[in-house]
LUMLUMMAR-571190 format. One record per residue (C-alpha): x, y, z. Coordinates in steps of 0.1 Angstrom, whole numbers, plus 5000, padded with zeros to 4 digits. Example, Ala and Ser with C-alpha at 12.3 -4.5 7.8 and 13.67 -1.06 7.14 Angstrom:
+------+------+------+
!   c1 !   c2 !   c3 !
+------+------+------+
! 5123 ! 4955 ! 5078 !
! 5137 ! 4989 ! 5071 !
+------+------+------+
END
This chain:
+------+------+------+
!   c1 !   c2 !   c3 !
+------+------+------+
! 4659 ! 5150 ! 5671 !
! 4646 ! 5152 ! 5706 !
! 4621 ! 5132 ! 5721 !
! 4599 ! 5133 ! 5752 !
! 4573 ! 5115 ! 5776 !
! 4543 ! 5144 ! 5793 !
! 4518 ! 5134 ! 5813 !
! 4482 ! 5142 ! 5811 !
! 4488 ! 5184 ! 5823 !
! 4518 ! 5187 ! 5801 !
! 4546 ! 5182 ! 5822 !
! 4582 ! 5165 ! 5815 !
! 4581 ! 5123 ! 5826 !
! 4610 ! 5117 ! 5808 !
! 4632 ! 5128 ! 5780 !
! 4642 ! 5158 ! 5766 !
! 4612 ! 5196 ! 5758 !
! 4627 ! 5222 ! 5751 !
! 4607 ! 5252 ! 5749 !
! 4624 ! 5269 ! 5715 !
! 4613 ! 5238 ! 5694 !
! 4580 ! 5232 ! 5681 !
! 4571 ! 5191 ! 5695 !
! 4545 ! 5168 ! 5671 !
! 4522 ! 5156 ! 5701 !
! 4509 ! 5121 ! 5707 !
! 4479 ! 5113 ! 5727 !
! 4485 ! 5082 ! 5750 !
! 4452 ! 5064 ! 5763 !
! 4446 ! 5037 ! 5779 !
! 4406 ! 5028 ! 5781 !
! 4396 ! 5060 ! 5761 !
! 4411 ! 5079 ! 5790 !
! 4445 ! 5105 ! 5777 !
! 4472 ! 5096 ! 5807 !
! 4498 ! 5113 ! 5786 !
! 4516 ! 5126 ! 5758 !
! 4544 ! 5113 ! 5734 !
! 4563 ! 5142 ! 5719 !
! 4586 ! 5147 ! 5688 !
! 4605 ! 5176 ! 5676 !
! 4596 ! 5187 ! 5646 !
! 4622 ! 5174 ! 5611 !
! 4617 ! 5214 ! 5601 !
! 4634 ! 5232 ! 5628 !
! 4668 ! 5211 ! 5624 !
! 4682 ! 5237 ! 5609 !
! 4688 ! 5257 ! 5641 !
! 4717 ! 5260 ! 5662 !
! 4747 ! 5239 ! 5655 !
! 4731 ! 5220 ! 5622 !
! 4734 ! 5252 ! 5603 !
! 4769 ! 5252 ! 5615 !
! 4777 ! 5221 ! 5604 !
! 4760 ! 5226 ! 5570 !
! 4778 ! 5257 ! 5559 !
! 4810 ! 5241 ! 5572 !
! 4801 ! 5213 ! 5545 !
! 4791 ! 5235 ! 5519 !
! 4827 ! 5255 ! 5522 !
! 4843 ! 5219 ! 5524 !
! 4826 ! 5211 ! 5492 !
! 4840 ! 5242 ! 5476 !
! 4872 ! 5236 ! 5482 !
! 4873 ! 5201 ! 5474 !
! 4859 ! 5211 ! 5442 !
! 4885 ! 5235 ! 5436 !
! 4913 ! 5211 ! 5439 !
! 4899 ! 5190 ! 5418 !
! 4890 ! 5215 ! 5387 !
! 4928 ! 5223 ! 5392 !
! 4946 ! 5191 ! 5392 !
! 4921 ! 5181 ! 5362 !
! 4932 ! 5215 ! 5346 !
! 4971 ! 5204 ! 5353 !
! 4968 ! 5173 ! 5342 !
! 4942 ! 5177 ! 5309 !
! 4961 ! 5206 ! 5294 !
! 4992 ! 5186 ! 5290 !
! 4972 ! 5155 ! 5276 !
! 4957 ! 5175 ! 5253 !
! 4986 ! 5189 ! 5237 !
! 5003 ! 5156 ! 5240 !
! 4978 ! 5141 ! 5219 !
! 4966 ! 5171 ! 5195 !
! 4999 ! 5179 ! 5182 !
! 5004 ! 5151 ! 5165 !
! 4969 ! 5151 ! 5150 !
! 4977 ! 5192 ! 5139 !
! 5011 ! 5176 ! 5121 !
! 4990 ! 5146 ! 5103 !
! 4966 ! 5164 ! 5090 !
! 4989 ! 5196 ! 5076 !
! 5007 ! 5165 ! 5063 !
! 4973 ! 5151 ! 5049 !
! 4968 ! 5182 ! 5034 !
! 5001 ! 5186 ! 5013 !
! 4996 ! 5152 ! 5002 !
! 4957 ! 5166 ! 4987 !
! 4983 ! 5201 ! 4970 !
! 5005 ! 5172 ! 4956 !
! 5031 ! 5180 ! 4982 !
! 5050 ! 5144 ! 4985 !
! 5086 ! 5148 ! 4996 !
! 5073 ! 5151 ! 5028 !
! 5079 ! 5130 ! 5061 !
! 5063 ! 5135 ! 5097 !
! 5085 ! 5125 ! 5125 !
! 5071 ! 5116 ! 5159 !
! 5093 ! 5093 ! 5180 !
! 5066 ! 5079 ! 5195 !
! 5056 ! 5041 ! 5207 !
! 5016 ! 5044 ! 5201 !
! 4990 ! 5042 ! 5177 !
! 5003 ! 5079 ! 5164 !
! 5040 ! 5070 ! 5159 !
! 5023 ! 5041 ! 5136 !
! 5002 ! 5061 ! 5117 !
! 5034 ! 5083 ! 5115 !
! 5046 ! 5056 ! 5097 !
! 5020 ! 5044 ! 5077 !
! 5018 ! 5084 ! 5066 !
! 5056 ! 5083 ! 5054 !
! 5056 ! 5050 ! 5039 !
! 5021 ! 5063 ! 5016 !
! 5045 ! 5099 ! 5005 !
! 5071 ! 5081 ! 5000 !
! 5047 ! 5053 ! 4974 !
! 5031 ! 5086 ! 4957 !
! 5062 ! 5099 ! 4952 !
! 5079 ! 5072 ! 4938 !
! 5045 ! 5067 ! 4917 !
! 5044 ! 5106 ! 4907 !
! 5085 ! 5103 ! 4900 !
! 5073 ! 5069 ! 4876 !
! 5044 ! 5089 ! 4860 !
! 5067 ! 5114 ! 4847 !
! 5097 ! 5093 ! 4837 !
! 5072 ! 5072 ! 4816 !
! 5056 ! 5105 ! 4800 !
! 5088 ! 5114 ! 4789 !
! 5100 ! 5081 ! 4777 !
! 5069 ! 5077 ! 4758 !
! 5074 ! 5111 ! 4743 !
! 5108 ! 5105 ! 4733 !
! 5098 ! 5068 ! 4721 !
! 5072 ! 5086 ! 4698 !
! 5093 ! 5113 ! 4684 !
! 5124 ! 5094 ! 4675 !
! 5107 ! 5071 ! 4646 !
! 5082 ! 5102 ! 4636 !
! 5106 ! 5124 ! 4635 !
! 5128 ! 5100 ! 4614 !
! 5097 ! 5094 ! 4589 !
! 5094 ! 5130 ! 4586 !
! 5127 ! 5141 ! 4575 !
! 5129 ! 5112 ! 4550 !
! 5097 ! 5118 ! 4533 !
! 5107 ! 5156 ! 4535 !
! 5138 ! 5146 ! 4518 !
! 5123 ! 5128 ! 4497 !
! 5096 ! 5157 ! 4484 !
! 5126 ! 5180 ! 4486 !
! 5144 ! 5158 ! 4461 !
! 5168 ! 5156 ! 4480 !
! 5169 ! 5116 ! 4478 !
! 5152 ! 5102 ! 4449 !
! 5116 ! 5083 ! 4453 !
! 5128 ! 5050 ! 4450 !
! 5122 ! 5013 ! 4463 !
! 5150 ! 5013 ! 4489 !
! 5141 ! 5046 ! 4506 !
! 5103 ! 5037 ! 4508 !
! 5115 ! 5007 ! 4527 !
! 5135 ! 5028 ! 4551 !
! 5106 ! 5048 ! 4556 !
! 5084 ! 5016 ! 4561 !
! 5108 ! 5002 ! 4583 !
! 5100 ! 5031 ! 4606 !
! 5067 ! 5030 ! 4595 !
! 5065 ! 4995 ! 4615 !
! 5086 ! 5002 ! 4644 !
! 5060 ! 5029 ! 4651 !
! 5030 ! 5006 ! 4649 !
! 5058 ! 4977 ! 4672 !
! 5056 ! 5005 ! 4699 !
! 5019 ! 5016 ! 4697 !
! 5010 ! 4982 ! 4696 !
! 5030 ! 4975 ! 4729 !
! 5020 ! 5005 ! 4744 !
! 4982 ! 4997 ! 4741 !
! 4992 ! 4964 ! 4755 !
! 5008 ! 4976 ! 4787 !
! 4973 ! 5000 ! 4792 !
! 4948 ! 4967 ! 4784 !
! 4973 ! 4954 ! 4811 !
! 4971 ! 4978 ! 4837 !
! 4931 ! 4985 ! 4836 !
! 4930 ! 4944 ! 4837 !
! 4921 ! 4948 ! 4797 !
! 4943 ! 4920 ! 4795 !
! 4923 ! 4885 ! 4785 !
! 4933 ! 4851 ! 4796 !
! 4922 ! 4821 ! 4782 !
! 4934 ! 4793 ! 4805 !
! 4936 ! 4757 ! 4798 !
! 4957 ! 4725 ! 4811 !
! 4990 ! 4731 ! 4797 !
! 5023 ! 4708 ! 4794 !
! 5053 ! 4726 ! 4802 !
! 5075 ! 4708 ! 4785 !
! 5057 ! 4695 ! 4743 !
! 5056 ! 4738 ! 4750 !
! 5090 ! 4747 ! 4756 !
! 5101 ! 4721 ! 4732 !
! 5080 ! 4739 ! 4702 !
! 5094 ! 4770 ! 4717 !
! 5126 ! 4761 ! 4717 !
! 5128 ! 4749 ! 4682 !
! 5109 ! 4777 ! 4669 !
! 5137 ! 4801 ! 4680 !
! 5169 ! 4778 ! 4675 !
! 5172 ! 4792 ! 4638 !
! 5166 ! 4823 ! 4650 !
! 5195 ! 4819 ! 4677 !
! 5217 ! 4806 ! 4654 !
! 5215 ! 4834 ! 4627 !
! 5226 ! 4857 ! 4658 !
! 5255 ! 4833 ! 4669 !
! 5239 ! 4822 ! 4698 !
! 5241 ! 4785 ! 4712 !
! 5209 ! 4775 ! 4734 !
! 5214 ! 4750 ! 4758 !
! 5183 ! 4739 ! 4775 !
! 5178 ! 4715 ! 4808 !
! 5140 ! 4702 ! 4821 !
! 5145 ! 4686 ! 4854 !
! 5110 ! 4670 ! 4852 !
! 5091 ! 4670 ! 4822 !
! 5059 ! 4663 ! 4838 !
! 5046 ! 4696 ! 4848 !
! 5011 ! 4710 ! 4840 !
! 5003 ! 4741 ! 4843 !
! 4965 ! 4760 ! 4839 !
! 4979 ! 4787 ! 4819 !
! 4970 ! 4808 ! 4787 !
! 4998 ! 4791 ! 4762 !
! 4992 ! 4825 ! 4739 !
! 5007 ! 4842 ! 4767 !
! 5034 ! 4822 ! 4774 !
! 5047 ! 4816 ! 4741 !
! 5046 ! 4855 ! 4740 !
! 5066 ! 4855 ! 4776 !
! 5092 ! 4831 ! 4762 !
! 5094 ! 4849 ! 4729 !
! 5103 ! 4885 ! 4748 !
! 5127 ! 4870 ! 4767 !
! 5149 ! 4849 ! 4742 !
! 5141 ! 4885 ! 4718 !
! 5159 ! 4907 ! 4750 !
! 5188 ! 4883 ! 4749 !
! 5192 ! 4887 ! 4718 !
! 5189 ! 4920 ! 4712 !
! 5209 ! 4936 ! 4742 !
! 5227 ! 4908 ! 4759 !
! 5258 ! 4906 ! 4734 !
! 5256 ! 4869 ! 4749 !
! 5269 ! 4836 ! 4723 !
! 5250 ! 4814 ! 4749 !
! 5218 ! 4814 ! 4764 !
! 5209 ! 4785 ! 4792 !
! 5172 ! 4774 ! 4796 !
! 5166 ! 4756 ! 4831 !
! 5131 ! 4745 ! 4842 !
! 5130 ! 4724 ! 4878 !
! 5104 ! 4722 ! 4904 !
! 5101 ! 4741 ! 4939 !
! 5082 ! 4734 ! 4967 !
! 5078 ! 4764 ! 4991 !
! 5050 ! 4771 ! 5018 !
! 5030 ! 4739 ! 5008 !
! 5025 ! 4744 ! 4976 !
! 5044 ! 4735 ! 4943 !
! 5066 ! 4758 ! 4918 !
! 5080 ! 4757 ! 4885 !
! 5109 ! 4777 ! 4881 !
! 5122 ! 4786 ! 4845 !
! 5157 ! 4806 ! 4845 !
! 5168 ! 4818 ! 4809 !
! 5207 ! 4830 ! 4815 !
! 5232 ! 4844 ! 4792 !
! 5264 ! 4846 ! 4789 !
! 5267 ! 4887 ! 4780 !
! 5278 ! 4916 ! 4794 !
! 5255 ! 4916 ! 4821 !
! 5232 ! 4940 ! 4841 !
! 5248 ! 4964 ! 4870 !
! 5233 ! 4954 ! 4903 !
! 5217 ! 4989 ! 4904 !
! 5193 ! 4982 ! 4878 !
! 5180 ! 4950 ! 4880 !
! 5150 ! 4962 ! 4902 !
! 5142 ! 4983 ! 4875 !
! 5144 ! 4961 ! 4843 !
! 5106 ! 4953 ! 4844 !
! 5094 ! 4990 ! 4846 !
! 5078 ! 5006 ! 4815 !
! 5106 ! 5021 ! 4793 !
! 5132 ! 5015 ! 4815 !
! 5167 ! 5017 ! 4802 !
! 5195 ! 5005 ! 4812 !
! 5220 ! 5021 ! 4784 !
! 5202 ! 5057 ! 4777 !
! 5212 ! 5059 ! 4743 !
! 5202 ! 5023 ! 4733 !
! 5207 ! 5016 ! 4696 !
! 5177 ! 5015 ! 4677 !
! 5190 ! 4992 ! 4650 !
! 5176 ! 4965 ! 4676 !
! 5141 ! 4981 ! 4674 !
! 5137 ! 4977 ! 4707 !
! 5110 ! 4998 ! 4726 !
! 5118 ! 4990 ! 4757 !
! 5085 ! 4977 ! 4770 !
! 5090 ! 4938 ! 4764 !
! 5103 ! 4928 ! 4800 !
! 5073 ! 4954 ! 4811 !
! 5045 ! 4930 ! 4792 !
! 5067 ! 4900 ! 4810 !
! 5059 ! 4912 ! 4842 !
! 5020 ! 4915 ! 4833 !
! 5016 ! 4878 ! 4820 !
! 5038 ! 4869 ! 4847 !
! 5016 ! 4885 ! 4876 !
! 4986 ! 4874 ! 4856 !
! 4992 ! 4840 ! 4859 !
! 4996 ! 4845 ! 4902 !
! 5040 ! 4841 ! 4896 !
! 5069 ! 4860 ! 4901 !
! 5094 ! 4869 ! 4878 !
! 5125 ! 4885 ! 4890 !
! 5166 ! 4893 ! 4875 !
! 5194 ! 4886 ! 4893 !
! 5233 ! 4886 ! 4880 !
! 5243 ! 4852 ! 4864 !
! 5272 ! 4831 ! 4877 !
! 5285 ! 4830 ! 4840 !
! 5284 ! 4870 ! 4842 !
! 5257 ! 4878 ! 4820 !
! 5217 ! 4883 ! 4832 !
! 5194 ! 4860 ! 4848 !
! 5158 ! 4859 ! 4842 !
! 5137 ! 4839 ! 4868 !
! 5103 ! 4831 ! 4866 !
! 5082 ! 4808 ! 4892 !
! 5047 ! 4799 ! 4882 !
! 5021 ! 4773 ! 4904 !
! 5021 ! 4741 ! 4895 !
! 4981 ! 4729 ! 4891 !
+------+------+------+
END
């Protein structure tokens, strides 16, 4: 910008005029009298000469600077990108076989961030419906095979029967009835384990002594021992515990157990221990029935407590056993916010620990 002093004719004072820029002119008076001038070039012809220069130089500046930048956010962006959607690409085609039922699957990415844990949230989830779909169809089958054995045994008698091919007597109705009620044993267990799992399964709480309970318990079933040739030996560390428990259940807990013993543990002895625990602040009983028989392999014992599980495949059914007793353990076990748990006894046999709260 270029500025300038002219006196009264026009002429340069002072400053800068240069004749190929248009000046804005300001009178200078002094008693109403002009003695001069005060000029300004004008803001719109900036643009000539070296400004120009200087503005296209800018301009090509600009476009480079630009350039460099679109390309090192190009280099850096593209790598990012892949770095972070190939993981989502191998999620979801995992996601998706897991919708198709597709769950021996597992996604690996050795990664350190949020995707290497969803990684392994995604492999722990296949690996749970798997083991659940694997469950699902072992208990179809058993089920199916718990079913048709005693049908299938009613059938043929009462065919042989009509087929005279055994006479229609007392005896032979009370084979069949036997079966007849080993049937009705299973579907009654069987409905029991649903009620369970759908949370069909009514508690009726109350304050309960442990031990006036495991005393009736216990003498309800020595007889029952005895006529099996099994001692019971029991041992209450305290006999003040109360519990808030349903005492239907329980009685129906302690009954499955002593009937397991008895049925597959080939044991002469069975040891009933009840003592108190204190773990995390808050108190536990801890009742441990342990025999003396031939034991469980190691390999099973996570498994006892599964519906139908079975430890000897071709269990005799002279026990009429339907496998699903420890299973309704488990239920009236969890239902009452305990644990129950086997583990190999020191006397060889199979110990059954359960750990309820203490009120």
């Amino acid at each position: 910008m270029h500025y300038a002093i002219l006196d009264a004719t026009g002429e340069v004072v002072v400053g800068q005029y240069l004749s190929d820029l248009d000046y804005s002119k300001t009178p200078m008076t002094i008693d109403d009298i002009v003695i001069g001038q005060f000029a300004v070039s004008k803001r719109s012809q900036l643009t000539k000469g070296y400004e120009v220069d200087f503005v296209n130089q800018q301009q090509s500046y600009f476009w480079i600077i630009a350039t460099f930048v679109l390309t090192l956010v190009a280099l850096i962006t593209l790598p990012l990108t892949r770095h972070l959607v190939q993981p989502l690409k191998q999620i979801k085609n995992g996601m998706h076989g897991l919708t198709q039922g597709e769950y021996d699957q597992q996604i690996q990415l050795k990664r350190k961030d949020e995707f290497g844990e969803l990684s392994e949230h995604f492999n722990e989830l296949a690996l749970t419906l798997s083991e659940n779909e694997s469950a699902r169809k072992r208990w179809l089958a058993n089920i199916s095979h718990e079913l048709r054995t005693p049908v299938a045994i009613l059938r043929g008698e009462l065919e042989a029967m009509l087929d005279d091919v055994r006479p229609l007597t007392k005896f032979n109705i009370v084979s069949v009835n036997d079966e007849v009620k080993h049937l009705q044993r299973l579907i009654d267990d069987l409905n029991l384990l649903a009620s369970a799992d759908i949370g069909g399964m009514r508690y009726r709480k109350e304050r309960v002594e442990l031990n006036g309970l495991i005393e009736g318990e216990v003498e309800k079933y020595r007889g029952y021992l005895a006529d099996s040739g099994i001692k019971l030996v029991t041992k209450v560390e305290d006999k003040n515990i109360t519990l808030y428990a349903d005492q239907t259940r329980l009685c129906q807990l302690f009954e499955n157990i002593i009937n397991n013993c008895i049925k597959y543990s080939g044991a002469t002895s069975i040891s009933l221990n009840v003592s108190r625990e204190l773990e995390g602040g808050k108190e536990f009983v801890v009742i441990n029935f342990e025999d003396n028989g031939i034991g469980v392999d190691e390999i099973h014992l996570p498994n006892l407590f599964e519906h139908l599980y079975r430890v000897d495949n071709s269990r005799n059914r002279k026990t009429g056993g339907s496998g699903l007793g420890l299973s309704i353990c488990r239920h009236i076990v969890t239902g009452h916010q305990g644990e129950i748990f086997a583990e190999k006894a020191a006397s060889g046999g199979l110990s059954i620990m359960i750990k309820l709260p203490i009120s």
